[in-house]
N, C-alpha and C positions, 0 to 999 in steps of 0.2 A: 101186277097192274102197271100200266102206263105211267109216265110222267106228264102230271098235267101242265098248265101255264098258264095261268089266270089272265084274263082276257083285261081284270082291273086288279089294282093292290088291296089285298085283302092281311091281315096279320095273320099267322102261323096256325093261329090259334082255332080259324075257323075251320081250317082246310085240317087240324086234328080235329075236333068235332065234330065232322063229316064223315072221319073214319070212324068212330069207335058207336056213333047214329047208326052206318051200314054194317057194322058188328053189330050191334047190340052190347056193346063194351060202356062199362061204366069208367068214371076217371078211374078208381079205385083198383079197378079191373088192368089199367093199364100201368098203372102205377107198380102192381104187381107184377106184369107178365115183364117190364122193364127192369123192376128190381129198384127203382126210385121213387122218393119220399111224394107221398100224395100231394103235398100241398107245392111238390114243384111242377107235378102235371095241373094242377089249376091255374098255377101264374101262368103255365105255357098255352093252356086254352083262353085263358082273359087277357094275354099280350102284354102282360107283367114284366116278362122273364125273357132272355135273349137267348134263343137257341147257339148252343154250344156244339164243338165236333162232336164231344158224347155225345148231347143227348140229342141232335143229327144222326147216330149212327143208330144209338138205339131206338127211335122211332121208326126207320129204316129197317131196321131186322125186326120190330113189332109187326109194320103193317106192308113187310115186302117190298119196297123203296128202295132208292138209291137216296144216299145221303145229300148228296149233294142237292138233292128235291127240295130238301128240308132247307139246307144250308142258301141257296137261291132266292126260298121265300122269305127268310127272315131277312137278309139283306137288300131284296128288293122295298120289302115292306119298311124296312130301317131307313132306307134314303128317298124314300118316298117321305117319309116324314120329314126331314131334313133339306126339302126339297126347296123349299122358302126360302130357305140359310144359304142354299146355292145359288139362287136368282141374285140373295144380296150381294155375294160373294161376285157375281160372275158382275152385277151392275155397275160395281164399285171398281174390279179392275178394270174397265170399260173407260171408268171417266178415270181414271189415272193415267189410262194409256194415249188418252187424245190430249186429256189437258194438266198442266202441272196443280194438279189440287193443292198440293203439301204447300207451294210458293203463293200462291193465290188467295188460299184461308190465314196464311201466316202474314200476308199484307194486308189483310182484310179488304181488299179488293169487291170478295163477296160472299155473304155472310153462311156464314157456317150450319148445317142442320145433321141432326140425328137421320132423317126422311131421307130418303137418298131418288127419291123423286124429287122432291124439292129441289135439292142439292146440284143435281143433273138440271134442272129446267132455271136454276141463277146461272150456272155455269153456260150454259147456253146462250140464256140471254146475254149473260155478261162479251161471250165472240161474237153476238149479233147472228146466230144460229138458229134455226128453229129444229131440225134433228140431229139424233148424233152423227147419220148418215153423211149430213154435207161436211163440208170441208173449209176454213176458213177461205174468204175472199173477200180482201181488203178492200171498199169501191174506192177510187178516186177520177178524177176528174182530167184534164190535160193530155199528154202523151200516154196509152195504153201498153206500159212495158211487160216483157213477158213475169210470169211472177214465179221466181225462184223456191225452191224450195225450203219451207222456214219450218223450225222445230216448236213444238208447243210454248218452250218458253220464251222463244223469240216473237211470236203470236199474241201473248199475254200481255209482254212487254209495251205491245203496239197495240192494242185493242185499250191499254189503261191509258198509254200519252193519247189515244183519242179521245177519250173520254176527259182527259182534262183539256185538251185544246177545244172542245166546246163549251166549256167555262168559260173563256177565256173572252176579253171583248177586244176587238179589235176595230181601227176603219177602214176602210174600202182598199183593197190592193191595188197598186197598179206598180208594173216592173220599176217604170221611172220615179217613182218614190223608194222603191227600194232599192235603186243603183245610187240613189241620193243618202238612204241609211248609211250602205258598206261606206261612203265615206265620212260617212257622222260616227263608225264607228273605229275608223279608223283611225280618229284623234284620242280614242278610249286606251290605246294599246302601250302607253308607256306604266299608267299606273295600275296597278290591279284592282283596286277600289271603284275606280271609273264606271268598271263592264256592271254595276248593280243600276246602268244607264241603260241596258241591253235592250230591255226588256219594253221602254217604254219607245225608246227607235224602233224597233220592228215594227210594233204596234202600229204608228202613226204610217206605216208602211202598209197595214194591213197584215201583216205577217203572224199569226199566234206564236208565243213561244211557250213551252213546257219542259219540265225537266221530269222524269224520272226513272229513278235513283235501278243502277243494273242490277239484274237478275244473277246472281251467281250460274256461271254454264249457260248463260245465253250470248256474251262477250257481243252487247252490243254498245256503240260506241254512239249512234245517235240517227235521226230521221228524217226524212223530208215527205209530208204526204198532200194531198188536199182534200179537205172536207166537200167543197164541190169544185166548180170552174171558177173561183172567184176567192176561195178563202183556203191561200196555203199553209201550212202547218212546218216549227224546228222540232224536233223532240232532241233532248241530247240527254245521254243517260251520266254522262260522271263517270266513266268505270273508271280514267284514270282521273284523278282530281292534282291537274298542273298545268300549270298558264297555258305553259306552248299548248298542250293537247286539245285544252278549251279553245281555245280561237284556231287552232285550226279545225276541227271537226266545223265549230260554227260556220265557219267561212264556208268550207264545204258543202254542207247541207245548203248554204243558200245562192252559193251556186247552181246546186239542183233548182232552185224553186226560179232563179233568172234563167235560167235555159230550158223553163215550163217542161223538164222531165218531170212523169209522173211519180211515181210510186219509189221509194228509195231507201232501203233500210242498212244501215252501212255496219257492217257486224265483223271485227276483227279490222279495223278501217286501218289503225295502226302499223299491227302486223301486216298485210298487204303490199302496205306503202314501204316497208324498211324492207319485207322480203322480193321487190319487183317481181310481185306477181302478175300474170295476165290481168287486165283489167279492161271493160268495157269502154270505148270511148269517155262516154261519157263522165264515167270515175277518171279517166287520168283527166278531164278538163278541170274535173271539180278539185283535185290534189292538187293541180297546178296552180289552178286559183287561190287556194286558200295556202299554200308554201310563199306565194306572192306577197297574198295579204297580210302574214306575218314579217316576213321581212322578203323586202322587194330582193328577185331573184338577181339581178345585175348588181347588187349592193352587196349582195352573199357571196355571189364568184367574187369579186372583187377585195372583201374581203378574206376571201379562203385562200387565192390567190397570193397575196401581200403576206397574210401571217402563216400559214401552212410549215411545219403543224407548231408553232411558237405562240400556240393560243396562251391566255393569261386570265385571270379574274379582271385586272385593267383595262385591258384591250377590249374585252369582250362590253364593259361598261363603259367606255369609252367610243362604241361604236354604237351600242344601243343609243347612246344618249343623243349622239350625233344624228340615226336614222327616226330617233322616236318612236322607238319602242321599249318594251320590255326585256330588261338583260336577261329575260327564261325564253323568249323567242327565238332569240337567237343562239342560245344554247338547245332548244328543242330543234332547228335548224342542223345545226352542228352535227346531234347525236343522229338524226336521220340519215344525215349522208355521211355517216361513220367517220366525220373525220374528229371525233371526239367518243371517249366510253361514256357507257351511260352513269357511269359512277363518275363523275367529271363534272364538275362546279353543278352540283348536285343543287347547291343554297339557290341557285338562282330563278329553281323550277318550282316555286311558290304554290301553293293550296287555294283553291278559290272557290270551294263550295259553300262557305260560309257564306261569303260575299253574295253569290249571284241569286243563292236561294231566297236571301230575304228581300228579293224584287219580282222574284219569280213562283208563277204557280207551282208549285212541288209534290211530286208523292214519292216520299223513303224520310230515310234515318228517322225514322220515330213520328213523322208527318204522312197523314192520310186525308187530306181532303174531303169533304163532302161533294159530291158531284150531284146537282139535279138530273133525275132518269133521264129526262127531255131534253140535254144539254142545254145549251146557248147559241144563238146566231149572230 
């Protein structure tokens, strides 16, 4: 007889029933003509029992088959049952593979479920998504730059400092109040206690400020975006936590926001800058600016000039104290144009996460904010 192919998934068990109906064969009958115990031809008629190569071959030289008849239906019928298991399976790697779930539930970012509908439609909501189909698109506001491409957890990073820059209260931006901050905050720069000032200058700039805390493998160093035409955003993540690195990333960033580029996510900002890599206008303006704003660049050659390389712990606080700044600026200075190791007056690159977070909105080290859905305006 032919091989047949069920048109639906039916279990093993009916398609032997069907033989031994068109015999006239009882189980009993079959049980015998097989040579196997009765009660395993009823498991295999009631879908009990898992057809095996034997008892595949032997139903096969029973009722004139090809083994493999047998052995098709039972594992059609096996993963048809399983078939639920693979939707979850297949759903689940789905949302791993667009978004970092593992870093996201472990921030509590957004809250965790068994449901993996559920699960999928927070995660969603949380990138400002409505399918898995689209694809993140950060809106902002001012110069429409082209949008590079970002990794999920670089995405994440930026979808949560959104979310807390709309917490965030701020007044009315305008450029000329914040070229009037960078120099209000440029009187901050000698002592590292100061910058827990940061927070409220921007502000009366208009400016949100936000911190948070980097994503392991996302190496972002900090942001510039805006919420619309009117309300720009810092995000600076911390990944390195040292004077020089903080003011200058800040400087940075708000340079983006006085020359109204849009969209700006500065990732590896560091690295870039010590490897003279290709850079967009734009970024070398903003490196410029903020190498300046830590220590004025004619004050540096002049320095570099005079002591080269007869640097000292002396000199070097001897010259901070004169330009007013921070002796870690000018050793963060130093170490970028190599003319010092980065193992070299190491003391004077000070820690200031402690400092800026307790003025500043924060999500990491063990802080997670509550954010209303509906943010803030």
């Amino acid at each position: 007889m032919l091989n047949r192919v069920p048109a639906e998934i039916f279990p093993p068990g009916e398609f032997i029933r069907e033989e031994l109906e068109a015999r006239g064969w009882t189980q009993d009958d079959l049980a015998q003509i097989m040579g196997r115990p009765v009660r395993l031809v009823n498991e295999l008629v009631n879908a009990k029992k898992q057809i095996t190569p034997d008892t595949a071959r032997g139903l096969a030289e029973a009722f004139g088959t090809d083994p493999l008849y047998w052995m098709n239906l039972d594992s059609a019928y096996r993963l048809s049952a399983t078939s639920q298991a693979d939707d979850t399976v297949s759903l689940r790697a789905q949302l791993y593979d667009k978004f970092p779930v593992r870093e996201i539930l472990k921030r509590h970012w957004v809250e965790g479920s068994k449901n993996l509908d559920v699960l999928r439609e927070r995660l969603l909501r949380f990138h400002e998504l409505t399918s898995m189909d689209q694809q993140p698109q950060f809106a902002h506001a001012a110069k429409a730059n082209q949008y590079e491409e970002r990794t999920p957890l670089q995405w994440a990073w930026l979808y949560r400092a959104k979310q807390l820059s709309e917490a965030v209260r701020v007044g009315q931006y305008e450029k000329r109040k914040l070229i009037n901050a960078v120099s209000e905050l440029a009187k901050l720069r000698m002592a590292a206690e100061e910058i827990r000032q940061i927070p409220s200058i921007l502000a009366s700039a208009g400016v949100r400020f936000v911190i948070v805390e980097y994503l392991p493998g996302a190496k972002i160093d900090g942001a510039s975006f805006w919420l619309n035409e009117k309300s720009p955003v810092i995000a600076l993540s911390l990944r390195f936590d040292r004077i020089d690195n903080f003011w200058f990333v800040l400087r940075h960033e708000i340079e983006h926001i006085l020359n109204g580029d849009g969209f700006s996510m500065d990732i590896e900002l560091t690295e870039k800058i010590e490897s003279n890599a290709e850079l967009p206008p734009q970024e070398v303006k903003a490196n410029d600016a903020a190498a300046d704003f830590c220590v004025s660049m004619y004050e540096m050659q002049n320095f570099i000039a005079r002591l080269r390389p007869l640097y000292s712990e002396q000199r070097i606080l001897l010259f901070a104290r004169r330009i007013g700044v921070h002796p870690g600026l000018v050793v963060g200075q130093l170490q970028r144009r190599k003319e010092v190791p980065y193992t070299h007056f190491h003391k004077f690159l000070v820690k200031v996460r402690d400092i800026i977070t307790r003025t500043t909105l924060t999500d990491g080290w063990g802080s997670v904010p509550p954010i209303p859905s509906n943010g803030g305006e």
